[in-house]
C-alpha positions as CSV (number, residue, x, y, z in Angstrom):
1,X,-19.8,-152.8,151.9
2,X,-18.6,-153.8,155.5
3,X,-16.1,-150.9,155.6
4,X,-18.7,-148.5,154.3
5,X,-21.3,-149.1,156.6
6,X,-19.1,-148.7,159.2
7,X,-18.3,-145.1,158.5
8,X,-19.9,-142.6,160.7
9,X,-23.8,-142.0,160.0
10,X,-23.7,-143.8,156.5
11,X,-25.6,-146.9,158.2
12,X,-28.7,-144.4,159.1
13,X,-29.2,-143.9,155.3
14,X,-28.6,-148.0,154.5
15,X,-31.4,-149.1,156.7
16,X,-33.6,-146.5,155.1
17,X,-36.8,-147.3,153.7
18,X,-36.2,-146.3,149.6
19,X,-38.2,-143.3,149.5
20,X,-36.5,-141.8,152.3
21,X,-33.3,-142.8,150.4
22,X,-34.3,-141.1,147.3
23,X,-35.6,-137.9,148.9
24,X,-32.2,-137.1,150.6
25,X,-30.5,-137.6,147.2
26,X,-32.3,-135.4,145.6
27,X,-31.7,-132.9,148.7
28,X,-28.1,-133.3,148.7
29,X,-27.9,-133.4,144.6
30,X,-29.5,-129.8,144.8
31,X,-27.7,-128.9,147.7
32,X,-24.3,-129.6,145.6
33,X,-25.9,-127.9,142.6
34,X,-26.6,-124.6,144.8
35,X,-22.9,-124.6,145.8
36,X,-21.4,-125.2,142.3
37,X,-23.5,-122.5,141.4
38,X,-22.6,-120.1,144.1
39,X,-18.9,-121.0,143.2
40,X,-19.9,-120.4,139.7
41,X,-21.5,-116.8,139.8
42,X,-18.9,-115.7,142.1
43,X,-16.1,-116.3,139.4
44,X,-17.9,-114.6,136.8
45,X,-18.7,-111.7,139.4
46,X,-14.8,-111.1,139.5
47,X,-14.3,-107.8,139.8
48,X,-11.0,-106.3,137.6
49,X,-7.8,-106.3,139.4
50,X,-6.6,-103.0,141.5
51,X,-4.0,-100.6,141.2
52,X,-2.2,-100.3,144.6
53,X,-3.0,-96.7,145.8
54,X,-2.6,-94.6,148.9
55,X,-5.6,-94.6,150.9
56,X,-8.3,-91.7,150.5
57,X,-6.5,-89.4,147.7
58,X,-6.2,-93.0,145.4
59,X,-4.9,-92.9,141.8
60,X,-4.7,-88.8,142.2
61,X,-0.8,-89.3,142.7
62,X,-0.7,-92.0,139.6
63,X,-3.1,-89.5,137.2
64,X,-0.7,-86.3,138.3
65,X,2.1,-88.0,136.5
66,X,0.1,-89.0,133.6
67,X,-2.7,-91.4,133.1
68,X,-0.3,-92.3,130.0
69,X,2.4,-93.3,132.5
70,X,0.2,-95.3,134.7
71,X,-0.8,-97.3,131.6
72,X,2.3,-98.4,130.9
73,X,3.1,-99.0,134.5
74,X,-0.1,-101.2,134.6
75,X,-0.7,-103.0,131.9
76,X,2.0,-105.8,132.3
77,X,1.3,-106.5,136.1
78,X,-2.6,-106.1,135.4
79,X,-3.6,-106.4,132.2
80,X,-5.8,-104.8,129.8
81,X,-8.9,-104.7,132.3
82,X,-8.1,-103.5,135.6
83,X,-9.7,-100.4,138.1
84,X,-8.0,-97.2,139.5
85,X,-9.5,-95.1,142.5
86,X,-9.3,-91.5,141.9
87,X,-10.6,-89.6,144.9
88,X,-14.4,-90.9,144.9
89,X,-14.4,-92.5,141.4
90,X,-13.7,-96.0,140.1
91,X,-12.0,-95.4,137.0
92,X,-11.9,-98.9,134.9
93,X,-9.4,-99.5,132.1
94,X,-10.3,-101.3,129.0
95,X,-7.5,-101.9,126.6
96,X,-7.3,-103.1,123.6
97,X,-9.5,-104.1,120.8
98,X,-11.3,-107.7,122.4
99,X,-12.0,-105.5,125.6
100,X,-13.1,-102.5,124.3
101,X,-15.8,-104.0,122.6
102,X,-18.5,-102.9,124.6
103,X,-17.2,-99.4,125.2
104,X,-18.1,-98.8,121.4
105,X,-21.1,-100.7,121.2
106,X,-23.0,-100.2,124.5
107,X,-26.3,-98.0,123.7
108,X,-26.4,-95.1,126.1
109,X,-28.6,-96.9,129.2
110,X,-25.8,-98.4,130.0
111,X,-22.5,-96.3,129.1
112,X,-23.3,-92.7,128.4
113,X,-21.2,-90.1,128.0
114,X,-23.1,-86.9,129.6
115,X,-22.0,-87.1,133.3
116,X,-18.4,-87.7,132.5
117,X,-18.3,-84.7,130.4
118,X,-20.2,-82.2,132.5
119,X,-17.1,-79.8,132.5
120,X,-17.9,-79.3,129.2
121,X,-20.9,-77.2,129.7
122,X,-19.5,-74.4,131.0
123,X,-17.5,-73.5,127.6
124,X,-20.4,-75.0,125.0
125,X,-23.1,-72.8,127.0
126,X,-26.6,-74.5,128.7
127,X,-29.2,-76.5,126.6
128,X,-26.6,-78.3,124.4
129,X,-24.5,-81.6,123.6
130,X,-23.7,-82.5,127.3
131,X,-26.4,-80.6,129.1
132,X,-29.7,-81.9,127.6
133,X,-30.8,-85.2,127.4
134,X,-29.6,-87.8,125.0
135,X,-32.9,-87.5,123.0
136,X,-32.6,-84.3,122.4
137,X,-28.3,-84.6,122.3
138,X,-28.6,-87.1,119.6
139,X,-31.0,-85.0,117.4
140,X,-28.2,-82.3,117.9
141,X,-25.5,-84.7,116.5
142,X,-27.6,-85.1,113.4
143,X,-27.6,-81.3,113.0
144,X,-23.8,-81.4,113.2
145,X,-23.9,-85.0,111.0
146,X,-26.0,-83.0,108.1
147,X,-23.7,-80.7,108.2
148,X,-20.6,-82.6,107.2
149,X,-22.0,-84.4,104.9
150,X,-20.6,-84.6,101.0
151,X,-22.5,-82.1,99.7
152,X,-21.1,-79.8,102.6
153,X,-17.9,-80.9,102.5
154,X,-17.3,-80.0,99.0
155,X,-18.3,-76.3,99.6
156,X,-16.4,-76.8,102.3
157,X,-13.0,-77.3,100.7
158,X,-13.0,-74.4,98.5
159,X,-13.3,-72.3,101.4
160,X,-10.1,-74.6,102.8
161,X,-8.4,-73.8,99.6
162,X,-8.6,-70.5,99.2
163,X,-7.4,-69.8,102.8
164,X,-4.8,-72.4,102.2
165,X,-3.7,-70.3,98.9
166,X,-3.8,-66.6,100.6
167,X,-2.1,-67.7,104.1
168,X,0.9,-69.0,102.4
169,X,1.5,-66.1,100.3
170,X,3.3,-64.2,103.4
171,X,5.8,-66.9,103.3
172,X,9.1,-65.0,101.5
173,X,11.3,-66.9,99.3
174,X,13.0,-69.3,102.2
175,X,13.5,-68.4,105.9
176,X,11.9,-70.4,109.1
177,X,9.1,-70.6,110.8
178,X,7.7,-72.4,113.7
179,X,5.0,-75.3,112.1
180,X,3.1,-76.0,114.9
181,X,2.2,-71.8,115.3
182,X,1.7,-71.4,111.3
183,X,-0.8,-74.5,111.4
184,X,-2.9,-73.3,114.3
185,X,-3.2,-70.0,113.1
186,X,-4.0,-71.2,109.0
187,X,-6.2,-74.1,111.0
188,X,-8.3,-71.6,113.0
189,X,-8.6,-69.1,109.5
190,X,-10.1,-71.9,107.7
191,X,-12.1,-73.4,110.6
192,X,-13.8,-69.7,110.9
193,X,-14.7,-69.4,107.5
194,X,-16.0,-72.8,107.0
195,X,-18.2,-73.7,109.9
196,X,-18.5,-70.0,112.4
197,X,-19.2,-68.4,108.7
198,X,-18.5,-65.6,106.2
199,X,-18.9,-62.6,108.5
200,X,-17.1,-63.6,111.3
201,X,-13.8,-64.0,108.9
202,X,-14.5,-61.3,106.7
203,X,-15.2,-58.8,109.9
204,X,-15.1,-60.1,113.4
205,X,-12.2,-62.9,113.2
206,X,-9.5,-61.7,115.1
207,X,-12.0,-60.4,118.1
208,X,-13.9,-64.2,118.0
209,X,-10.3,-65.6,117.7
210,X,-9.8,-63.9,120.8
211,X,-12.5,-64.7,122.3
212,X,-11.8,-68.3,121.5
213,X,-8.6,-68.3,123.1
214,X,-10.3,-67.7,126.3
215,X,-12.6,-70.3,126.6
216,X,-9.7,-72.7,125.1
217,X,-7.7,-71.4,128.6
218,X,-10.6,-71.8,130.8
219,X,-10.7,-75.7,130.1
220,X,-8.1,-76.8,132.7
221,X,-7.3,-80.3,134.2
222,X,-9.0,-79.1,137.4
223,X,-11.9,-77.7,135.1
224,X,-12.9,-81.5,134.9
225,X,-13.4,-82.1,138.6
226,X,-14.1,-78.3,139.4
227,X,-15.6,-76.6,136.1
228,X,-17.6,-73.6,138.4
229,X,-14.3,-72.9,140.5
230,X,-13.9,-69.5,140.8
231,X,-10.8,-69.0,139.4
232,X,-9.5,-66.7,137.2
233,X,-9.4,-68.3,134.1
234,X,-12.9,-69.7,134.5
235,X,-14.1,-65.6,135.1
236,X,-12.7,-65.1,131.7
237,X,-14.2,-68.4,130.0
238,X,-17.7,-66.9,131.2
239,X,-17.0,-63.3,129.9
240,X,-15.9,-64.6,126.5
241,X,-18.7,-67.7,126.3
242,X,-21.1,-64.5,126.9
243,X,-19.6,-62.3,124.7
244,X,-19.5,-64.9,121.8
245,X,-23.0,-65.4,122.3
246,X,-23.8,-61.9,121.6
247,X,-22.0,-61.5,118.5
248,X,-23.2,-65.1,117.4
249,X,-27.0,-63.5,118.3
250,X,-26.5,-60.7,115.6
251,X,-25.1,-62.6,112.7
252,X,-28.0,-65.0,113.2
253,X,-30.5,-62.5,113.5
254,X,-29.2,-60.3,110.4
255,X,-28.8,-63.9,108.4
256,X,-32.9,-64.4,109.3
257,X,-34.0,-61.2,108.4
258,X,-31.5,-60.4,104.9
259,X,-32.6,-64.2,103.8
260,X,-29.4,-64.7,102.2
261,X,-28.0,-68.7,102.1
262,X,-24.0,-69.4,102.9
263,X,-22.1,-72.6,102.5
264,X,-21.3,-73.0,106.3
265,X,-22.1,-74.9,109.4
266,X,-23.6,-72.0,110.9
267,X,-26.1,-71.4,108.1
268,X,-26.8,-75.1,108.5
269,X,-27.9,-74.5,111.7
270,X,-29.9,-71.6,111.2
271,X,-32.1,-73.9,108.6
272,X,-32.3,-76.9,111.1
273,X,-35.4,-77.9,113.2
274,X,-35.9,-80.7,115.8
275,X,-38.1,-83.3,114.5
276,X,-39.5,-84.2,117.7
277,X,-41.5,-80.5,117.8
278,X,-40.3,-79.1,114.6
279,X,-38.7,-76.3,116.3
280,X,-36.0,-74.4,114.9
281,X,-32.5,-74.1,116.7
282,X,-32.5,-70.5,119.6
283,X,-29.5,-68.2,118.7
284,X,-28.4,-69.8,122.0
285,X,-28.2,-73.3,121.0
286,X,-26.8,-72.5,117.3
287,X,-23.6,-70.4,119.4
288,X,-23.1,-73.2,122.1
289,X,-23.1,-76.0,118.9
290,X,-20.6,-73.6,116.8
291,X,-18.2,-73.5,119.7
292,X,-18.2,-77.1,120.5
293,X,-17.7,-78.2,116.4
294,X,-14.6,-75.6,117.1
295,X,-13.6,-76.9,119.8
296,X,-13.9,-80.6,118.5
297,X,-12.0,-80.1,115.2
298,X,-9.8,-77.0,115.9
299,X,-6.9,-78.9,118.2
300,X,-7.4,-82.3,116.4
301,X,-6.5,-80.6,113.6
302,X,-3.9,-78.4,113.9
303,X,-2.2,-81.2,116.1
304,X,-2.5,-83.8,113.4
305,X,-0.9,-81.3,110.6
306,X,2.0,-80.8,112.7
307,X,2.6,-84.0,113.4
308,X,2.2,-85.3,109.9
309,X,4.7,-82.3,108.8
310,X,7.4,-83.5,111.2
311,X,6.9,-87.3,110.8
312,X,7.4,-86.7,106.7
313,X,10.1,-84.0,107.2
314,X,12.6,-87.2,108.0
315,X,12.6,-87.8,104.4
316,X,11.8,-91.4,104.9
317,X,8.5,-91.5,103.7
318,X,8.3,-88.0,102.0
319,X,8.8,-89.5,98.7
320,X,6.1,-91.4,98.1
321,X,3.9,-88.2,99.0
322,X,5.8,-86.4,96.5
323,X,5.2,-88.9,93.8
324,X,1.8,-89.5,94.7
325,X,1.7,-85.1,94.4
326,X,3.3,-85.2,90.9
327,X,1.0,-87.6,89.5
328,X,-2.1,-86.2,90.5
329,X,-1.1,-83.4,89.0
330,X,-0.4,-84.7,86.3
331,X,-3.8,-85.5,85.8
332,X,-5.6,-82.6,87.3
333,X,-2.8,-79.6,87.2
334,X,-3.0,-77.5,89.9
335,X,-6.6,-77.5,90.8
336,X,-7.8,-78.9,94.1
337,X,-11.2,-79.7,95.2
338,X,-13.0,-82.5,97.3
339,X,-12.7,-85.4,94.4
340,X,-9.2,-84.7,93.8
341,X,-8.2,-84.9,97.6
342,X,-10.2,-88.1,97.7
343,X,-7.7,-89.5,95.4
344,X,-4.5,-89.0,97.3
345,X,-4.1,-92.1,99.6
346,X,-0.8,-92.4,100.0
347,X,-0.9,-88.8,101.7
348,X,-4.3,-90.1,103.7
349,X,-2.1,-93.1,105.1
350,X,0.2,-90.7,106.5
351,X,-2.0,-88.5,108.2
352,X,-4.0,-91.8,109.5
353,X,-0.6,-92.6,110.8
354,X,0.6,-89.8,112.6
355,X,-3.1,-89.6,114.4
356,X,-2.4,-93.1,115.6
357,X,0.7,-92.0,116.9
358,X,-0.3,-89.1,118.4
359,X,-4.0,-89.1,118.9
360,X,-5.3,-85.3,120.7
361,X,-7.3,-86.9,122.7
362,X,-5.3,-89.7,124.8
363,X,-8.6,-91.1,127.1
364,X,-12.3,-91.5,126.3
365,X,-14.4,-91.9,129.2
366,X,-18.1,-93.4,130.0
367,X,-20.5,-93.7,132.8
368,X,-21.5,-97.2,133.8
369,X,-25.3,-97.4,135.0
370,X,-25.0,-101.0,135.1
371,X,-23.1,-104.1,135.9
372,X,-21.2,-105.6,132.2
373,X,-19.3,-108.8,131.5
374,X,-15.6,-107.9,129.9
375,X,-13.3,-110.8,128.7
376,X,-10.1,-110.4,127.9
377,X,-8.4,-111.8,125.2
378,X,-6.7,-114.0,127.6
379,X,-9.7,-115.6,128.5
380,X,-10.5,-114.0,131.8
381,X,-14.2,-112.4,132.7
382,X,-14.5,-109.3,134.9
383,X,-18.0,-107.7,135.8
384,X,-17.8,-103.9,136.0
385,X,-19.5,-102.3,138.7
386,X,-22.6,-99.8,137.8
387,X,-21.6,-96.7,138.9
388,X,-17.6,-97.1,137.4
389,X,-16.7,-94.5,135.0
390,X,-15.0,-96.5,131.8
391,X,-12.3,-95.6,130.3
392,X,-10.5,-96.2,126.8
393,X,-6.9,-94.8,125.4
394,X,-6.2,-94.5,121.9
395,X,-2.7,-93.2,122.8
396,X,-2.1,-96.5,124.5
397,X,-4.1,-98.6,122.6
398,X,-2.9,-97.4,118.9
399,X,0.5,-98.8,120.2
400,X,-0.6,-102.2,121.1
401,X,2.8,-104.3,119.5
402,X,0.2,-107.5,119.5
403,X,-1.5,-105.3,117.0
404,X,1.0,-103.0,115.2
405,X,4.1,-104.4,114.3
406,X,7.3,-101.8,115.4
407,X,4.1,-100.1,117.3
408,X,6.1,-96.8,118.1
409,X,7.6,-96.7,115.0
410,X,6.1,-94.5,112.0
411,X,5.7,-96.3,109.4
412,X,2.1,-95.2,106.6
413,X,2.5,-98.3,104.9
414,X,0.9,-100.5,107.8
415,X,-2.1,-99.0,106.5
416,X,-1.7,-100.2,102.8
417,X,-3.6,-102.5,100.9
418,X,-2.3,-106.3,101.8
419,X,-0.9,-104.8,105.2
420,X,-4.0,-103.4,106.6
421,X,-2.7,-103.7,110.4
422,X,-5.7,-102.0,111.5
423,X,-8.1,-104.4,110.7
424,X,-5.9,-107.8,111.9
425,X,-7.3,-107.9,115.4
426,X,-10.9,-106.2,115.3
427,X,-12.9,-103.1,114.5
428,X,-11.8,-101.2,117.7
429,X,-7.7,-101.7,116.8
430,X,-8.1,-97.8,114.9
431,X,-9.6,-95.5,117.7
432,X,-8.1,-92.1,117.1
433,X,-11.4,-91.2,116.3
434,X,-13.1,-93.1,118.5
435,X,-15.7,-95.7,117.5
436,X,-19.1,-97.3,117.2
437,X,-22.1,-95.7,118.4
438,X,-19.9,-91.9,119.2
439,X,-17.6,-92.3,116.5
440,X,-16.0,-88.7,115.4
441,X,-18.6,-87.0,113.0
442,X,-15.9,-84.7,112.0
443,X,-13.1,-87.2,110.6
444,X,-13.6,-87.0,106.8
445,X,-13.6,-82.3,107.4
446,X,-10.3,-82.9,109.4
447,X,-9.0,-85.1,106.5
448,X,-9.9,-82.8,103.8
449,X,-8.5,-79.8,106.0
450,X,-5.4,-81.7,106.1
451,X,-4.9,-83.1,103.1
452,X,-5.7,-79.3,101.8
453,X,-2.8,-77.8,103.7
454,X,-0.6,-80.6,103.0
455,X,-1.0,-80.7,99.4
456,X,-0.2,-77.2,99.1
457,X,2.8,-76.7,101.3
458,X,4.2,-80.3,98.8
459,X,3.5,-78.6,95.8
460,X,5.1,-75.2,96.2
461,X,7.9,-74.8,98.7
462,X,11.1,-77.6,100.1
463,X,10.8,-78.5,103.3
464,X,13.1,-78.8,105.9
465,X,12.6,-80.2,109.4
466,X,15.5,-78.2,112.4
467,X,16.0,-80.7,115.0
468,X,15.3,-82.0,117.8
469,X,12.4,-83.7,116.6
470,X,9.3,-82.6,118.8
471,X,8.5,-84.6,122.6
472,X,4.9,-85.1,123.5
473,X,3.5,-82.8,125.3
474,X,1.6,-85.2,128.1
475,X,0.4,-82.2,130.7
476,X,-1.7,-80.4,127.8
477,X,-5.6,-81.2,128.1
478,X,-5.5,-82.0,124.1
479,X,-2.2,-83.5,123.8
480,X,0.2,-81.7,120.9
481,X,3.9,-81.5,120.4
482,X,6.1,-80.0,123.3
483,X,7.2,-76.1,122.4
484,X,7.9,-75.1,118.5
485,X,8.4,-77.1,115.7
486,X,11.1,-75.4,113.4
487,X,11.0,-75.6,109.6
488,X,13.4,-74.4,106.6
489,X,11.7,-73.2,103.7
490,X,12.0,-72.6,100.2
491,X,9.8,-71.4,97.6
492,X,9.8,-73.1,94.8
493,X,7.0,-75.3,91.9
494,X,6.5,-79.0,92.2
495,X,6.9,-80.4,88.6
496,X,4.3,-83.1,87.7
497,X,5.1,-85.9,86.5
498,X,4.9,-86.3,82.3
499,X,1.9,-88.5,81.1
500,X,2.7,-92.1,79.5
């Protein structure tokens, strides 16, 4: 007691009255509570780690040789949640199942989509998807919801079928092609006739086709910081988006006044009416929806049937597909329709595979409008700014090797009952078609589209893959294989298998 008393100051609070002494300790008890909670807050205000960038231009340098790249280059120094500065934006990474969370599930007050998108609106046309409000965006995605639902989609795949059926039959005997530019062109048939509608393929498809191909060149990477640059390619993206609008006008118009019904997105449309007002959809918003549903399902498409084609061409897994194609026709002979596809899983799993692999769409983006909490699943907490764009990669994150086992290998089985890899570490381990509350609408049409081809090419001709096996092309906007994709064929009839 001596020694303490004698330490500077600490007698003034012994010869204190007991009220006095009790009001200082609760002074200095809050006082240490303040600070602990000061130290607290600041800890779970950590912002994400960095990447080193030059001043002023940022992560322009690091984006230019691929955001892919800079992933890689990243993730083991800083993890699965970490910022990039690309000229005036804040770009935050989250990577991985645990992080991404929140990028799946936020409601749109506080991550929405519209204002990283804006380059979009140029090519879909004023008044629709990213250029209204998200009332009035989210009764839009119900059109386009209604529109793919069963009901629809069966229609749907007799349309796929028959342009499956009439495409192939200017294949000769054997001789080779290039995949990749018989997919896109079969793709953008069937695409046509199922959702633009019947008169555009019957009479106007090579002028829309056209006409698509301009607006598809118009969207360029510097379309997403500049999309009114007056550049050449934007000039003709305008001329066709206006063009396209005219034709699209007339069909709609003629449709209105003839009365007549078609199985098709576009006659969908035509019969859909806000609830809100109960208007029905202008001849301006019906055009600027039918170009962005081609635009959403044309590349993804065409992309995932190549891929699929090469991956199965090794031989390595073709097998099972062919077994899986013998038996079903064994059951159901040569018919094809929207229940039969349904049954083929084994040829699901290996389009489900190849989309992991090589998802078209390699970064989904958001706009933060206020501060969020992200843990990793080391345990860490970082608060993202308000005003950060998000970001997500399924090309990255599909190839997680916590998640997949072999992660760049191709293997359809990972998806198989009592394997299931996809589900061992969350909801958000599958994102090729994104997730939660913007999940793809379109996934089960670009399934049955691919299954459709697929099935048919398997049942009537050999197939043989011409190395090298196709690179990734990383510079493309929707990321595809690099140059052509060479195939051997041969005609010839898929036996089925007997019945037991």
């Amino acid at each position: 007691m001596d020694r303490l008393s004698s330490l500077p100051g600490l007698h003034l609070l012994v010869n204190l009255s007991p009220p006095y002494r009790l009001a200082i300790l609760l002074v200095s008890t809050l006082l240490v509570a303040k600070i602990v909670s000061a130290l607290f807050f600041r800890s779970a205000q950590k912002k994400p780690p960095r990447v080193r960038t030059w001043p002023l231009i940022g992560g322009v340098r690091k984006f230019m040789k691929g955001p892919i790249n800079m992933l890689r280059e990243e993730y083991p120094r800083l993890g699965s949640v970490f910022t990039v500065k690309v000229l005036h934006r804040n770009i935050t990474f989250l990577l991985g199942p645990e992080e991404s969370v929140h990028f799946f599930k936020a409601p749109e007050s506080e991550l929405s989509q519209q204002e990283v998108y804006q380059y979009n609106v140029p090519t879909f046309g004023p008044g629709v998807v990213f250029d209204v409000d998200y009332s009035v965006r989210m009764e839009q995605f119900r059109f386009f919801s209604e529109s793919l639902r069963v009901s629809s989609l069966k229609s749907y795949v007799q349309h796929m079928v028959y342009e499956a059926e009439n495409f192939f039959t200017k294949w000769g005997d054997e001789g080779i092609v290039d995949l990749k530019s018989e997919l896109e062109q079969l793709i953008t048939l069937t695409a046509s006739r199922c959702l633009l509608g019947k008169e555009v393929r019957d009479q106007l498809f090579q002028n829309v086709s056209d006409l698509f191909h301009d607006l598809d060149n118009g969207m360029l990477p510097i379309s997403v910081l500049l999309p009114y640059l007056p550049i050449p390619a934007h000039r003709r993206r305008d001329k066709a988006r206006k063009q396209l609008a005219e034709i699209f006008s007339n069909i709609i118009q003629n449709r209105r006044a003839s009365g007549k019904k078609e199985a098709d997105m576009l006659q969908a449309f035509i019969d859909s009416k806000y609830r809100s007002s109960g208007r029905y959809l202008s001849d301006n918003e019906i055009t600027g929806m039918l170009i962005a549903s081609l635009f959403a399902g044309q590349h993804t498409s065409s992309i995932t049937s190549t891929w699929t084609g090469a991956h199965l061409l090794h031989k390595q897994f073709l097998g099972p597909v062919l077994d899986e194609q013998r038996e079903v026709m064994s059951r159901h002979g040569d018919k094809l329709d929207y229940d039969i596809l349904a049954e083929m899983d084994v040829l699901y799993r290996a389009i489900k595979e190849a989309l992991r692999l090589h998802p078209p769409l390699i970064l989904l983006l958001r706009y933060s409008h206020k501060d969020f909490v992200v843990k990793n699943r080391e345990g860490n907490q970082y608060t993202v700014p308000k005003g950060h764009v998000v970001a997500t990669s399924p090309a990255f994150a599909n190839r997680l090797p916590y998640v997949y086992k072999d992660p760049d290998s191709y293997d359809p089985d990972r998806f198989a009952p009592g394997r299931e890899e996809d589900k061992a570490a969350g909801a958000f381990s599958y994102i090729s078609f994104g997730g939660g509350r913007h999940g793809c609408m379109g996934e089960p049409f670009a399934y049955m589209q691919i299954k459709t081809i697929w099935s048919h090419l398997f049942r009537n001709f050999e197939l043989e893959l011409i190395p090298p096996f196709p690179e990734i092309d990383w510079d493309a906007m929707v990321v595809g294989p690099k140059g052509k994709v060479m195939v051997r064929y041969k005609r010839r009839a898929l036996t089925a298998l007997p019945i037991s």
